[in-house]
C-alpha positions in Angstrom: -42.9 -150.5 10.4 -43.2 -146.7 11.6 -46.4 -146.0 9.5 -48.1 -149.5 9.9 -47.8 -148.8 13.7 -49.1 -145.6 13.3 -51.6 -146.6 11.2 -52.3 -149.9 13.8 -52.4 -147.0 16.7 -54.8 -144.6 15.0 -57.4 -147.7 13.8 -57.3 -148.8 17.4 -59.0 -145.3 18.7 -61.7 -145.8 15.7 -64.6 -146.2 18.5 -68.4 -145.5 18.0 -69.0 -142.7 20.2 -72.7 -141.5 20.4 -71.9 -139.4 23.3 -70.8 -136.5 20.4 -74.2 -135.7 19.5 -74.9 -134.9 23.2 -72.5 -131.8 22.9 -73.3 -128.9 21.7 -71.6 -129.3 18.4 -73.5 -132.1 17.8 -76.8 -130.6 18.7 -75.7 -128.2 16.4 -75.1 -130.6 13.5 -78.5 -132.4 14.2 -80.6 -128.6 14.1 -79.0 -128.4 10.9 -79.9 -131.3 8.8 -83.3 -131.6 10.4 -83.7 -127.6 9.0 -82.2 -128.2 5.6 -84.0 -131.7 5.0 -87.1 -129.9 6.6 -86.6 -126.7 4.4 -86.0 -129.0 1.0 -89.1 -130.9 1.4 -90.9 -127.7 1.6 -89.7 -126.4 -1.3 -90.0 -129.4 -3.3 -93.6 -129.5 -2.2 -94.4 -126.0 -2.9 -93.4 -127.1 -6.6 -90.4 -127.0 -8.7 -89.1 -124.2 -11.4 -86.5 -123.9 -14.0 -84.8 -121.2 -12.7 -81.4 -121.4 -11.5 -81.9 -119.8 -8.2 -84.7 -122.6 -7.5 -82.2 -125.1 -8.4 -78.9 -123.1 -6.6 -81.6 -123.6 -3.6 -82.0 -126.8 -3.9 -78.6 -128.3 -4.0 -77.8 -126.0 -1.1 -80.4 -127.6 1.2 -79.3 -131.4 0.1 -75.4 -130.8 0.4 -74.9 -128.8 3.0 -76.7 -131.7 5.7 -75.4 -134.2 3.4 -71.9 -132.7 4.5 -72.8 -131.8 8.0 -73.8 -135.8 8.2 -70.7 -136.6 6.6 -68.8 -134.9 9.3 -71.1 -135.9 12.4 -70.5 -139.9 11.5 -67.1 -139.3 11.4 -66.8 -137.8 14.7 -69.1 -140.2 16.1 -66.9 -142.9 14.9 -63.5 -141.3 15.5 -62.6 -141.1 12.4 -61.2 -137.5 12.4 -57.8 -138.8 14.2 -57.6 -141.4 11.0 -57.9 -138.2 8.7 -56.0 -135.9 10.4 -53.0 -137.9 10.1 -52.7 -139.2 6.5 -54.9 -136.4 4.9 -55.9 -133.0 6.1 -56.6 -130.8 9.0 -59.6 -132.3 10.4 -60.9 -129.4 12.4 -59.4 -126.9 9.7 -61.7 -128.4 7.1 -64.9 -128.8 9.5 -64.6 -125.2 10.5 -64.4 -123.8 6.9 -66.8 -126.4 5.9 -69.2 -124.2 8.5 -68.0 -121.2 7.1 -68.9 -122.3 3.3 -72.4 -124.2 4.1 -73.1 -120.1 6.2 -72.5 -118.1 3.3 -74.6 -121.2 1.2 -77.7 -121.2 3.8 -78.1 -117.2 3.8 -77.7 -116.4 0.3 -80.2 -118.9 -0.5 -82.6 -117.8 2.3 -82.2 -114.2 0.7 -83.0 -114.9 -3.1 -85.7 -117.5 -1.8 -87.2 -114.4 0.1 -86.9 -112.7 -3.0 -88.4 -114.4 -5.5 -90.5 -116.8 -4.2 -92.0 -114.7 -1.3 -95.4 -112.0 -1.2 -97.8 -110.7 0.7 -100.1 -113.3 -0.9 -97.9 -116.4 -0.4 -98.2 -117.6 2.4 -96.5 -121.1 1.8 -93.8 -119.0 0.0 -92.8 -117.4 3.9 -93.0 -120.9 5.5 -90.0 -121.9 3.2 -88.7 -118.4 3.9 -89.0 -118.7 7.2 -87.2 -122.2 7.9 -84.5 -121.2 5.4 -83.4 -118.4 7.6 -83.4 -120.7 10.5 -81.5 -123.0 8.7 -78.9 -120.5 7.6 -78.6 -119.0 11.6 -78.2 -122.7 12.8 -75.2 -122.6 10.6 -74.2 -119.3 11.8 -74.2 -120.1 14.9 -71.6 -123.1 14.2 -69.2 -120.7 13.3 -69.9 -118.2 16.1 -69.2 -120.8 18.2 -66.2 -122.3 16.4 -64.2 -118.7 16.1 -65.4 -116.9 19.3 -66.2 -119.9 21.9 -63.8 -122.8 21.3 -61.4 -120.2 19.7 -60.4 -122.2 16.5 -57.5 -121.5 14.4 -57.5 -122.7 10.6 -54.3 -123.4 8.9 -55.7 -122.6 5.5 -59.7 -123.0 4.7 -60.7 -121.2 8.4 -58.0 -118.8 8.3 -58.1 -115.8 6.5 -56.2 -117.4 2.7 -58.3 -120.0 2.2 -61.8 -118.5 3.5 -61.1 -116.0 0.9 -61.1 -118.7 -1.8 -64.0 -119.9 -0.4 -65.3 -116.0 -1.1 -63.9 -116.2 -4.7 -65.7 -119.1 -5.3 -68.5 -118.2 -3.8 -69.2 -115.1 -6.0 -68.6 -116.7 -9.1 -71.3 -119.3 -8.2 -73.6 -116.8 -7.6 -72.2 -115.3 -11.3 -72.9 -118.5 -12.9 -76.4 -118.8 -11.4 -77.6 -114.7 -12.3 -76.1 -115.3 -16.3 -78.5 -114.6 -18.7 -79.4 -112.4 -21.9 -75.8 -112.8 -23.3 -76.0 -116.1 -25.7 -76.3 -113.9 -29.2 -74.0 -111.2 -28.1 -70.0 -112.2 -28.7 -68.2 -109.8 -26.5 -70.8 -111.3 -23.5 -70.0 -115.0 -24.3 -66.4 -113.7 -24.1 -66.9 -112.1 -20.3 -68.7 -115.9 -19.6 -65.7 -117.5 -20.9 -63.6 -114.9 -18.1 -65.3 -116.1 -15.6 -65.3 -119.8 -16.5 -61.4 -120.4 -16.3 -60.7 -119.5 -12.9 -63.6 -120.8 -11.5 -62.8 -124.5 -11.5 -59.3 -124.3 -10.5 -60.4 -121.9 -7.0 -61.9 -125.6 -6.2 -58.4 -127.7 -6.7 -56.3 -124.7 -5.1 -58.4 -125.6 -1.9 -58.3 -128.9 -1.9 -54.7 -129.2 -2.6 -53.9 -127.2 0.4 -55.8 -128.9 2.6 -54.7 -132.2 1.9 -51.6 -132.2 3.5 -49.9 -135.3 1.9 -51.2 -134.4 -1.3 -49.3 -130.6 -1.0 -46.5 -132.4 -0.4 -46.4 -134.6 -3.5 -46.7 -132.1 -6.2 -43.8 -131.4 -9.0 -44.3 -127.8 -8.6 -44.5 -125.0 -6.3 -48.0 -124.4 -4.9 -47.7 -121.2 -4.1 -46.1 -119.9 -7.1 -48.9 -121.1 -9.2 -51.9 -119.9 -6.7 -49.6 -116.0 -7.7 -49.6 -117.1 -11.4 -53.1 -117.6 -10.8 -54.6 -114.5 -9.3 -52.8 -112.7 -11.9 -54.4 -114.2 -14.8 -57.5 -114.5 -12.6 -57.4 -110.3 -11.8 -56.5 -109.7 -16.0 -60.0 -111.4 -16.3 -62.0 -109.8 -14.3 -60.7 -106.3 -15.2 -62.0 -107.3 -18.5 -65.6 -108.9 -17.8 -65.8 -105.7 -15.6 -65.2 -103.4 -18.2 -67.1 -105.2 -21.3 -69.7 -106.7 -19.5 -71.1 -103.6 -18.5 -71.0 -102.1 -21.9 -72.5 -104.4 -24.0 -75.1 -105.4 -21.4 -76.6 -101.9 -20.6 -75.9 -100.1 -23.8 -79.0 -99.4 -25.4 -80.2 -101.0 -22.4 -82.2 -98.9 -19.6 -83.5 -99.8 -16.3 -87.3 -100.5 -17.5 -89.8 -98.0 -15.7 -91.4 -101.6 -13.7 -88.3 -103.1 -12.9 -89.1 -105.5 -9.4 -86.2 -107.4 -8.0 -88.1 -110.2 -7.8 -88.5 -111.3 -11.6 -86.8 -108.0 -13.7 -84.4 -109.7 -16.3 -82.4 -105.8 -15.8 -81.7 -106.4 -12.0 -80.2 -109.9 -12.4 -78.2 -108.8 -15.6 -76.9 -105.6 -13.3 -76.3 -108.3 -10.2 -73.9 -110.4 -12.8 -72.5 -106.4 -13.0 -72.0 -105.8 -9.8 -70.6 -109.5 -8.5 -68.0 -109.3 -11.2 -66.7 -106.2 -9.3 -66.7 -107.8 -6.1 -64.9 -110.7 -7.3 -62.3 -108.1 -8.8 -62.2 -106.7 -5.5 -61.6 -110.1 -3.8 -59.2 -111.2 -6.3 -57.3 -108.1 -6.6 -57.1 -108.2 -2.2 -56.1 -111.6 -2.9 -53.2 -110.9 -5.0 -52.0 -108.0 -2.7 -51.8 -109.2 0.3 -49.6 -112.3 -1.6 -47.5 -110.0 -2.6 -47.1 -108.6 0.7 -47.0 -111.7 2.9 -50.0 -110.6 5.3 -52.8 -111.5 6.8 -51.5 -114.9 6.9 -50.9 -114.8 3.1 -47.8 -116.9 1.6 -44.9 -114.6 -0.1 -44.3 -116.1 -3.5 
């Protein structure tokens, strides 16, 4: 009778509640789909391309406001209480949810710029220039979340779980730079590296911020997430070292070698993300050994 009351209790306060898009949050929220529906018709006008940062672009402008809808009809409808008492963290989740859609909006506004803006495109800039405004719009939601209303995460807006979030992160943007290693073993090898750790980042962070799911697993969460970054750090140590070797050798910067379509500088950007996910995963690992920084002490 307990949790039917409860559940009777929390139902009850399910109200619509337009009044939330008055606040500043939800101006917020509203700036950001109408920039990232804005920017995505845009770009689909401009015209499409194969290449995976067009794509990457694309599915960053459609999910972020999908998500930042998601959230907005929620709180309109007072749904978040319902949530935050069977399932997760309501403002933990919408916090690192602005955290993850940030790094999302200015990473694509930067490779858009990039390779799809010159002095002779003009419609190129347009895109450009709403992408950035879509990406400080979603700044701005985190400014506000960390400095103004002072939130504090239990795991994806606090310092464990945005690094995740990181480690994720850079392997997308490892994913979406691989190319010119399909007849070359040793490089299918390093894509393999990266490929195992990658999708279980996405589970880690779900499982911790569902609560009741966390609490329902036959094993110990935090033992595996150790187990994990250890494997995960073996990996990377060796993608660093052979990925480099069998990429470059043989293998020179060309003399013409623009950022902007040189096959060299995105080879050398798969390069030089694998170190900073070594980095991250390496930090990671560390401070759980340590316990700090919020860390958990396996």
């Amino acid at each position: 009778m307990g949790i039917i009351g409860d559940i009777k209790d929390t139902v009850s306060q399910a109200v619509f509640s337009p009044s939330t898009l008055l606040s500043g949050r939800g101006g917020l929220h509203m700036a950001q789909i109408l920039l990232s529906v804005v920017t995505f018709l845009l770009a689909a006008f401009r015209g499409g391309s194969s290449h995976t940062y067009w794509v990457y672009a694309m599915f960053t402008w459609a999910f972020c406001p999908i998500m930042t809808l998601v959230i907005t009809i929620i709180e309109m409808m007072k749904l978040d209480g319902i949530l935050n008492t069977f399932c997760l963290d309501w403002s933990d989740f919408t916090t690192g949810m602005a955290m993850s859609s940030t790094l999302m909006t200015v990473s694509v506004a930067i490779t858009y710029a990039n390779f799809y803006a010159c002095l002779k495109c003009l419609y190129g800039w347009i895109v450009t220039i709403f992408a950035f405004l879509c990406a400080f719009v979603y700044t701005l939601e985190v400014l506000k979340d960390k400095f103004m209303d002072k939130k504090k995460g239990i795991y994806l807006a606090a310092l464990p779980g945005f690094w995740k979030v990181m480690e994720a992160f850079v392997s997308c943007m490892i994913f979406i730079s691989l190319t010119g290693y399909r007849d070359k073993p040793a490089l299918i090898l390093c894509v393999i590296a990266y490929a195992i750790p990658f999708p279980i980042l996405p589970l880690i962070i779900a499982t911790n911020i569902l609560k009741k799911l966390k609490k329902c697993l036959p094993f110990n969460l935090d033992r595996f997430v150790f187990i994990f970054l250890v494997i995960s750090v073996v990996l990377y140590i060796f993608a660093a070292i052979v990925w480099p070797i069998f990429m470059f050798r043989n293998n020179p910067r060309p003399s013409e070698c623009p950022p902007s379509f040189c096959i060299w500088a995105i080879q050398f950007m798969v390069a030089f993300m694998t170190y900073v996910n070594l980095i991250l995963f390496t930090l990671d690992l560390i401070f759980t050994l340590l316990g700090i920084c919020g860390f958990k002490r396996t």
